[in-house]
N, CA, C and O atoms as a Tripos MOL2 file, in Angstrom:
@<TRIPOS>MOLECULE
protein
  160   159    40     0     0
PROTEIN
NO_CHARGES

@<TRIPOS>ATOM
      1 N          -1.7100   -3.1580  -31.0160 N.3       1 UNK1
      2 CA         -2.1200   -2.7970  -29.6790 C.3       1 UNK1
      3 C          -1.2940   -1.5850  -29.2400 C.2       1 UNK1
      4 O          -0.0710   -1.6450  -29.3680 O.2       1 UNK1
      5 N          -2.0130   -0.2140  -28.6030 N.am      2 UNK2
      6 CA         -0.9590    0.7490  -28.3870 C.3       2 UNK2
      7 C          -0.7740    0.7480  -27.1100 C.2       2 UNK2
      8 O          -1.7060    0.2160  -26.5080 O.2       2 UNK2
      9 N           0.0930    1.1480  -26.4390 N.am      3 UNK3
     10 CA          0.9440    1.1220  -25.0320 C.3       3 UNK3
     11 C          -0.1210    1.8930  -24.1940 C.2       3 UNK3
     12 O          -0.7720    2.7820  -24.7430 O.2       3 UNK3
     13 N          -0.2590    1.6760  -23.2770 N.am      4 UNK4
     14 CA         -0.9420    2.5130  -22.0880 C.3       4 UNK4
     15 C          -0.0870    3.7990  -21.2210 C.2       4 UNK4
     16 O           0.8420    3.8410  -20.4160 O.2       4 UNK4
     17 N          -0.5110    4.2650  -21.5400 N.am      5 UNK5
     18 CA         -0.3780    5.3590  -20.6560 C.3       5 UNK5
     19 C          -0.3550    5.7980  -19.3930 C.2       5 UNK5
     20 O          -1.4670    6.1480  -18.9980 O.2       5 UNK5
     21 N           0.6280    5.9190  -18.5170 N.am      6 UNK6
     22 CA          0.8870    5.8500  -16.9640 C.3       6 UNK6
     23 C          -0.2710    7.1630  -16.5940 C.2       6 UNK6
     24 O          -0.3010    8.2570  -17.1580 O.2       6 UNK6
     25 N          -0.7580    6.9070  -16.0030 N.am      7 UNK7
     26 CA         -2.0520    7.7250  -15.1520 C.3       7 UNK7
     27 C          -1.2790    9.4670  -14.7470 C.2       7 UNK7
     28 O          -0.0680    9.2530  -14.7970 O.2       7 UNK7
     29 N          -1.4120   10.3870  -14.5320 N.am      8 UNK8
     30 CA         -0.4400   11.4140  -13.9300 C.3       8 UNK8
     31 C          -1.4360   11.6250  -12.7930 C.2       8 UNK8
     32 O          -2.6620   11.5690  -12.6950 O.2       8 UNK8
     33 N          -0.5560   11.8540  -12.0840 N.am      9 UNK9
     34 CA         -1.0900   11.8940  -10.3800 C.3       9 UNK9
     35 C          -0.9360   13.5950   -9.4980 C.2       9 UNK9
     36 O           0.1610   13.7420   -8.9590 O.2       9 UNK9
     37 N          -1.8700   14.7260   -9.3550 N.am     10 UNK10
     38 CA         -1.7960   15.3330   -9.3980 C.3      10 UNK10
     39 C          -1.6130   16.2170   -7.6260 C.2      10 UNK10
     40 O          -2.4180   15.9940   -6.7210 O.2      10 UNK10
     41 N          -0.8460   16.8350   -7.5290 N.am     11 UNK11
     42 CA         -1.0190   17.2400   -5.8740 C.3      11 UNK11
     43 C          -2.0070   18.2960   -5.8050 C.2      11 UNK11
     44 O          -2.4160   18.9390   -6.7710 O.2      11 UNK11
     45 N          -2.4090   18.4500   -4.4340 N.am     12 UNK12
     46 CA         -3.6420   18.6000   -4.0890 C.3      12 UNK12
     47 C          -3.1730   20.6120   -4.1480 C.2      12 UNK12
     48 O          -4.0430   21.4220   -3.8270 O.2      12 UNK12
     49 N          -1.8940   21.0480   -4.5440 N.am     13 UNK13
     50 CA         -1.4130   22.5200   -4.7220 C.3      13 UNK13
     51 C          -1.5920   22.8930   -6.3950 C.2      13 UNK13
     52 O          -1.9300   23.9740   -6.8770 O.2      13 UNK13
     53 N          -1.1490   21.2580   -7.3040 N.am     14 UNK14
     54 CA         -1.6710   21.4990   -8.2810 C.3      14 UNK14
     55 C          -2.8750   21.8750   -8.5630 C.2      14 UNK14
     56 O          -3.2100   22.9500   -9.0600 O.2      14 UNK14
     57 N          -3.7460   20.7250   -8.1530 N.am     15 UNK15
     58 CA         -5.2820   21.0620   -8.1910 C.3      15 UNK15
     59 C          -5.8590   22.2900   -8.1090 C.2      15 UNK15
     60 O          -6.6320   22.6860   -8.9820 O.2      15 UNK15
     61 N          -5.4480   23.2010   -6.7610 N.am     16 UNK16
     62 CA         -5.9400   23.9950   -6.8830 C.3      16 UNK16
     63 C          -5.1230   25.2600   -7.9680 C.2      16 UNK16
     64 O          -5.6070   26.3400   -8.3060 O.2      16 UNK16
     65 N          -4.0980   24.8320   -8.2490 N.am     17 UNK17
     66 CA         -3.6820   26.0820   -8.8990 C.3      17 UNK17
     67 C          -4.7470   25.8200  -10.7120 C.2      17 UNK17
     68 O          -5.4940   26.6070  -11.2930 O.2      17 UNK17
     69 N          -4.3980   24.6570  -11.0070 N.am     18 UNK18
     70 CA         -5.2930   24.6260  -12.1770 C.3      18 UNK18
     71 C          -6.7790   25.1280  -12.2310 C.2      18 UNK18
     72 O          -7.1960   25.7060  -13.2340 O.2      18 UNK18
     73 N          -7.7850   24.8350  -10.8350 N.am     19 UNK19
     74 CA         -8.9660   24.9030  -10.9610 C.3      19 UNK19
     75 C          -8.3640   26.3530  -10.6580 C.2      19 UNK19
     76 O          -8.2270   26.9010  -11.7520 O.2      19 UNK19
     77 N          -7.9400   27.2210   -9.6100 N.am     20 UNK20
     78 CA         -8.5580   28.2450  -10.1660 C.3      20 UNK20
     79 C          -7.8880   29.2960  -11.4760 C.2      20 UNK20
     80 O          -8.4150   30.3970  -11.6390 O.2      20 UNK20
     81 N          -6.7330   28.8790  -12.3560 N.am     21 UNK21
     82 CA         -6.9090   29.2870  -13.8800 C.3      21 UNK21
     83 C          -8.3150   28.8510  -14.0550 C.2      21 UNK21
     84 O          -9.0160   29.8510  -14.2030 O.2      21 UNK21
     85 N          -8.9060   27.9120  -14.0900 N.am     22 UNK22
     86 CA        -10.3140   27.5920  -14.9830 C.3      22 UNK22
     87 C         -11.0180   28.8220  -14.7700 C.2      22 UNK22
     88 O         -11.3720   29.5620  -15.6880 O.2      22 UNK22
     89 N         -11.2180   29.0360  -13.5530 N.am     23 UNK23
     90 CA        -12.4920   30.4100  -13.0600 C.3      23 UNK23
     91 C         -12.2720   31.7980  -13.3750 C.2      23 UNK23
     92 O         -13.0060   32.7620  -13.1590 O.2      23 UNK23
     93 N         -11.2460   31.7470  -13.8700 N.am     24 UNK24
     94 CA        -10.8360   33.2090  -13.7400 C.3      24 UNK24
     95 C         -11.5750   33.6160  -15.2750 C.2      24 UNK24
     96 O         -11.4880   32.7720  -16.1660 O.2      24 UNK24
     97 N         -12.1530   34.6560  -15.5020 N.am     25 UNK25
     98 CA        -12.6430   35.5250  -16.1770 C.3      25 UNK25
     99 C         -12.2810   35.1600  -17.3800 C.2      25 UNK25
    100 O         -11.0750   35.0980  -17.6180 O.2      25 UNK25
    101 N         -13.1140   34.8790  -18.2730 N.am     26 UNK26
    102 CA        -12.5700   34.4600  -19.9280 C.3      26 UNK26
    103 C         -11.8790   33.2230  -20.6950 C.2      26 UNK26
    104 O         -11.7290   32.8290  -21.8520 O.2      26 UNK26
    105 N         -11.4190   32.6930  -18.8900 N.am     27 UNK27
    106 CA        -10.5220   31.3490  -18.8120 C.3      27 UNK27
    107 C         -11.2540   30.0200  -19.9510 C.2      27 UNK27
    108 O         -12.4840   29.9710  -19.9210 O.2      27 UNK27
    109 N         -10.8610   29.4650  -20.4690 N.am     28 UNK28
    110 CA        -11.6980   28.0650  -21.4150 C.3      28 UNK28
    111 C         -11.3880   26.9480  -20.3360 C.2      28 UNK28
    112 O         -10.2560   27.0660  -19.8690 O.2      28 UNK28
    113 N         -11.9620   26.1260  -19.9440 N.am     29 UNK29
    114 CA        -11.5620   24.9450  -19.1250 C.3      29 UNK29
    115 C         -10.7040   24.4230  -20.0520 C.2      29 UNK29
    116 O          -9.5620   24.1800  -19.6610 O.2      29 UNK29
    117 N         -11.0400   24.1520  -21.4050 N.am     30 UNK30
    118 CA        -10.7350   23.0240  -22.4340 C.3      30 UNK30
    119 C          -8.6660   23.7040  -22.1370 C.2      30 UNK30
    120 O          -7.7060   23.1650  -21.5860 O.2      30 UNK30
    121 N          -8.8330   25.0100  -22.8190 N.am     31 UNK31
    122 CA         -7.8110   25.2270  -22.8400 C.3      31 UNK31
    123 C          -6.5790   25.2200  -21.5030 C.2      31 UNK31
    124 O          -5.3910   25.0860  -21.7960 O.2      31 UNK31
    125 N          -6.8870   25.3310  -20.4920 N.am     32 UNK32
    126 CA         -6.4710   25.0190  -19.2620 C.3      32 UNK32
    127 C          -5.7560   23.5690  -19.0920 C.2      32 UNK32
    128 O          -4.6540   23.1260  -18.7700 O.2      32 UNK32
    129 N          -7.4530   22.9320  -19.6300 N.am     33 UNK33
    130 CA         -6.7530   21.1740  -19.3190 C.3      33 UNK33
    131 C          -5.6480   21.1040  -20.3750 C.2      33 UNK33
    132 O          -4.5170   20.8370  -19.9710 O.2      33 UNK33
    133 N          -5.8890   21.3580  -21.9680 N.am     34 UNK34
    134 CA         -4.7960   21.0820  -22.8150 C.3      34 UNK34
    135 C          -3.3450   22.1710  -22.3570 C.2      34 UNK34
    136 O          -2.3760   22.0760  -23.1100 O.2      34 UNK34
    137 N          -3.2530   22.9780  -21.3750 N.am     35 UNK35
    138 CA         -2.1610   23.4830  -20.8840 C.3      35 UNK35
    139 C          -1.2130   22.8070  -19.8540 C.2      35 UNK35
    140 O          -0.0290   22.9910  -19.5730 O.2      35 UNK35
    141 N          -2.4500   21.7070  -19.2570 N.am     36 UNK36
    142 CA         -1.6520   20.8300  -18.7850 C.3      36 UNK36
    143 C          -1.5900   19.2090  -18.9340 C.2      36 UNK36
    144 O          -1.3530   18.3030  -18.1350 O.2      36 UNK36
    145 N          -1.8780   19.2500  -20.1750 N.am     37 UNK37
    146 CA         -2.0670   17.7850  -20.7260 C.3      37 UNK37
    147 C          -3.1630   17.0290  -20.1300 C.2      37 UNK37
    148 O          -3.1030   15.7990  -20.1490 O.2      37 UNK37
    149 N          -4.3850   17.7630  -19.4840 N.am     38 UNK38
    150 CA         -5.4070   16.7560  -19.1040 C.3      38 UNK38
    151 C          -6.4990   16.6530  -20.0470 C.2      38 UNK38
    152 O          -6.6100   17.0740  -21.1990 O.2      38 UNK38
    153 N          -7.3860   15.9110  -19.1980 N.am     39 UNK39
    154 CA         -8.9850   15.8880  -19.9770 C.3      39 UNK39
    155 C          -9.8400   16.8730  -19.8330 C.2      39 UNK39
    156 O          -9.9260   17.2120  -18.6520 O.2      39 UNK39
    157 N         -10.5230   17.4860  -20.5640 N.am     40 UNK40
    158 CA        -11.3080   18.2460  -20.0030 C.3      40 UNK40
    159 C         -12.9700   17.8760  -19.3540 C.2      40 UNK40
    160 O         -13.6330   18.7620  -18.8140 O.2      40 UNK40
@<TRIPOS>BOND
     1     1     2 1
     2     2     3 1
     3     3     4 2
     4     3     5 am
     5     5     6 1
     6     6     7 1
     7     7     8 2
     8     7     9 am
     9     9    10 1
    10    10    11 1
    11    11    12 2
    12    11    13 am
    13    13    14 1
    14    14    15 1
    15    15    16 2
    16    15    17 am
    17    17    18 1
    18    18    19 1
    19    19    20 2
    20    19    21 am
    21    21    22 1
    22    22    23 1
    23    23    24 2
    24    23    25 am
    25    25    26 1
    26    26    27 1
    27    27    28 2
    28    27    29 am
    29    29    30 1
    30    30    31 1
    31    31    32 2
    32    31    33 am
    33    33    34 1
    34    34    35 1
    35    35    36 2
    36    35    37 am
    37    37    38 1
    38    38    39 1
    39    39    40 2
    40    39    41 am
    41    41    42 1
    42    42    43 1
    43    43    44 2
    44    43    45 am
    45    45    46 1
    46    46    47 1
    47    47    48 2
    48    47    49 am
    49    49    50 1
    50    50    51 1
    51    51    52 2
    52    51    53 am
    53    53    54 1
    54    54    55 1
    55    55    56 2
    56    55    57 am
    57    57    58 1
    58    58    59 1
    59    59    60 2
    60    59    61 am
    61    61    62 1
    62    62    63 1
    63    63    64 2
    64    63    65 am
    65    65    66 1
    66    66    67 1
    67    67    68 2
    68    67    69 am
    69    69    70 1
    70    70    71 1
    71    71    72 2
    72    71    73 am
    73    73    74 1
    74    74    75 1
    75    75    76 2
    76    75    77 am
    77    77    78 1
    78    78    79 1
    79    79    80 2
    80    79    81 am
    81    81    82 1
    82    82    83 1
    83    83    84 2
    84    83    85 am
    85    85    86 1
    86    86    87 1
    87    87    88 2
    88    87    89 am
    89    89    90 1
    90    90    91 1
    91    91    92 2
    92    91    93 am
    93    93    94 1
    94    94    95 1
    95    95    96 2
    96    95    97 am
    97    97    98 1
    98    98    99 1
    99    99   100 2
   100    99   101 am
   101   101   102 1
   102   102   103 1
   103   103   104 2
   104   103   105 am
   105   105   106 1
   106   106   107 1
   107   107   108 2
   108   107   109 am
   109   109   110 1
   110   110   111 1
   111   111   112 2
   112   111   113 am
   113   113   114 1
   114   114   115 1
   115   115   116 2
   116   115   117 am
   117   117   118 1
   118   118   119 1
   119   119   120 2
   120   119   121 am
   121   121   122 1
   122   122   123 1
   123   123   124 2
   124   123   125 am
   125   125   126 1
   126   126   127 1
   127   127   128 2
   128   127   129 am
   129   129   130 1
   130   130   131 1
   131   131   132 2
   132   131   133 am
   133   133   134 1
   134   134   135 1
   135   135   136 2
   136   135   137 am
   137   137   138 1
   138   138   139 1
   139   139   140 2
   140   139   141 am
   141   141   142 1
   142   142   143 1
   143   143   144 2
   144   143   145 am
   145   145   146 1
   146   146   147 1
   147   147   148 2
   148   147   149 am
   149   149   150 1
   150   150   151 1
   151   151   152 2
   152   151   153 am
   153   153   154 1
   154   154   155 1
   155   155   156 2
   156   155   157 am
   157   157   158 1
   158   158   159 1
   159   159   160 2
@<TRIPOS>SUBSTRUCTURE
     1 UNK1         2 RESIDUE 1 A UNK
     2 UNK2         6 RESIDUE 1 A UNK
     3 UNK3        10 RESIDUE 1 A UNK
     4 UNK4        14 RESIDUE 1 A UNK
     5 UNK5        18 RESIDUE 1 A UNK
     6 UNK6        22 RESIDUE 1 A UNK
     7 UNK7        26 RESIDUE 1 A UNK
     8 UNK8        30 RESIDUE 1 A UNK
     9 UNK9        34 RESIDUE 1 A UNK
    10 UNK10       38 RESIDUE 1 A UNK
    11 UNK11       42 RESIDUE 1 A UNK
    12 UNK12       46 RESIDUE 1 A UNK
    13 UNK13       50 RESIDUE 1 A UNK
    14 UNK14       54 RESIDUE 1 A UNK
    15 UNK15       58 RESIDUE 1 A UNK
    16 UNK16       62 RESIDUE 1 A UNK
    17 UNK17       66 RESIDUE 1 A UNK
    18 UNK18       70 RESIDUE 1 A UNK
    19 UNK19       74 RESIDUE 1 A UNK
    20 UNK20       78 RESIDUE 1 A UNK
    21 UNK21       82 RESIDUE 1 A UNK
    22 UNK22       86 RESIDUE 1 A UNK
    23 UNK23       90 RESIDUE 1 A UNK
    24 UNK24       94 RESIDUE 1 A UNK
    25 UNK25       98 RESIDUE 1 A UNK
    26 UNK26      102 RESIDUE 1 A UNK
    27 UNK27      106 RESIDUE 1 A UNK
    28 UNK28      110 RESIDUE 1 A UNK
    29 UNK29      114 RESIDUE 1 A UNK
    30 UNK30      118 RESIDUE 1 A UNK
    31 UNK31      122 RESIDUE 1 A UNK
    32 UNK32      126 RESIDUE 1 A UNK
    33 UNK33      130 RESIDUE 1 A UNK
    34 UNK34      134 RESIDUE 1 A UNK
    35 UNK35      138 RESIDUE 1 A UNK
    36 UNK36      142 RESIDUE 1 A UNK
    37 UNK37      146 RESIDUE 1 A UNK
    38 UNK38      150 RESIDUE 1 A UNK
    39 UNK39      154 RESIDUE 1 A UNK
    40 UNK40      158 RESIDUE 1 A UNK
């Protein structure tokens, strides 16, 4: 059985700083989320 993983809880300054890396011109979502350890 493998261990669970504590949820990461994100502030609402994060949020937006990540979404807008996503938009910006050329940006990969995928690569964004794996920049900050999320899902894409």
């Amino acid at each position: 059985m493998s261990k669970r993983r504590k949820r990461r809880s994100w502030s609402d300054e994060e949020k937006r700083e990540i979404c807008a890396q996503a938009v910006l011109p050329g940006a990969s979502v995928a690569q964004v989320a794996r920049r900050y350890s999320a899902n894409a």
